[in-house]
N, C-alpha and C positions, 0 to 999 in steps of 0.2 A: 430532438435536442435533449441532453443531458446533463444538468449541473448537478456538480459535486463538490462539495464540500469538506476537505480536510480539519482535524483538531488532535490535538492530544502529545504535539511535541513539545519540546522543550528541552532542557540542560539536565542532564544525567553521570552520576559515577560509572567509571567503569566497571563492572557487576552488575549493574543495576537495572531496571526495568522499565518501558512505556508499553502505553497502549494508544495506537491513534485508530482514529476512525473516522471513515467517510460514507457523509448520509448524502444519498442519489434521490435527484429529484423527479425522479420513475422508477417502477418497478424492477429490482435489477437482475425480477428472474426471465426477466425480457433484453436483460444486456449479459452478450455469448460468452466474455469475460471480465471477469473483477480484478484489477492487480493493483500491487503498488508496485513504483519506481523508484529511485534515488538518482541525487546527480551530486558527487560532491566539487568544488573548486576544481578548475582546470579538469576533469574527467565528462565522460559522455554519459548520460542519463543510464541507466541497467535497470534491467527487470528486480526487483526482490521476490517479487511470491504473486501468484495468479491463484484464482477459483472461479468454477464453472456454474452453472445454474445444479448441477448436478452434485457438487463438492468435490469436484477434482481439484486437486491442486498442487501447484508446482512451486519448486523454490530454484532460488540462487545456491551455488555450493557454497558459498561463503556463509550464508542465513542456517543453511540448512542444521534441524536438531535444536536451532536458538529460537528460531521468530515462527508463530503460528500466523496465518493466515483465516479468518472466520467468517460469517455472512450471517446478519441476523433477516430474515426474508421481511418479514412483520414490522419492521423498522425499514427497511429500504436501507441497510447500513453495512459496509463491510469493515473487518478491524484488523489489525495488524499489532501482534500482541507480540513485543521482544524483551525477550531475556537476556544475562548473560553479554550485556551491552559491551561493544571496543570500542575505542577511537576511534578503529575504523569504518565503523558505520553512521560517524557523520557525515550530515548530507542534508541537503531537502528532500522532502520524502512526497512523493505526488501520489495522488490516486487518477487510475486511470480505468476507464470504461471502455470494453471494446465492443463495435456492433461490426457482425460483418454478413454482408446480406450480398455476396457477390463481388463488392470491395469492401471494404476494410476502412472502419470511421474510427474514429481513437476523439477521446471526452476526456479531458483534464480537468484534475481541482489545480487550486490557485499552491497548493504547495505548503509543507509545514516544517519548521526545522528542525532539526535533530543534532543535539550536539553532548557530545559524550566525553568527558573531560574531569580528570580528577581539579 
């Protein structure tokens, strides 16, 4: 079992910047992947950016160049650091944990908003 924990959104200019972050409560170079998600009104949830126990890591084409994805190990925390903020990257922003040991378990935070509006 894995809780996680989201912070760090809130209402932002267009240009401007967050940092949210989710502290897992296990080790998360024992969880196969780190990502966050979004889901804005009326759309389906999409990946934004994944990272590995290793530091791989993958973006949306939309994110890509704006949003870093990070992991502090010694914290149990992964961050999601954007820049360069649209409107259109409002949304709730989840963190998601994935373990996959033969199937494939998926660990949700409770979700943080993001709202990006002059």
């Amino acid at each position: 079992q894995v809780q996680l924990v989201e912070s760090g959104g809130g209402l932002v200019q267009p240009g401007g910047s967050l940092r949210l972050s989710c502290a897992a409560s296990r080790i998360i170079g024992s969880i196969d992947v780190m990502g966050w998600y979004r889901q804005a009104p009326g759309m389906q949830r999409e990946l934004v950016a994944a990272i590995t126990p290793g530091g791989s890591t993958n973006y949306a084409a939309s994110v890509k160049g704006r949003f870093t994805i990070s992991r502090d190990n010694a914290k149990n925390t992964v961050y999601l650091q954007m820049n360069s903020l649209k409107p259109e990257d409002t949304a709730v922003y989840y963190c998601n944990g994935r373990i996959i040991r033969g199937t494939v378990i998926d660990y949700w935070g409770q979700g943080t908003q993001v709202t990006v509006s002059s």
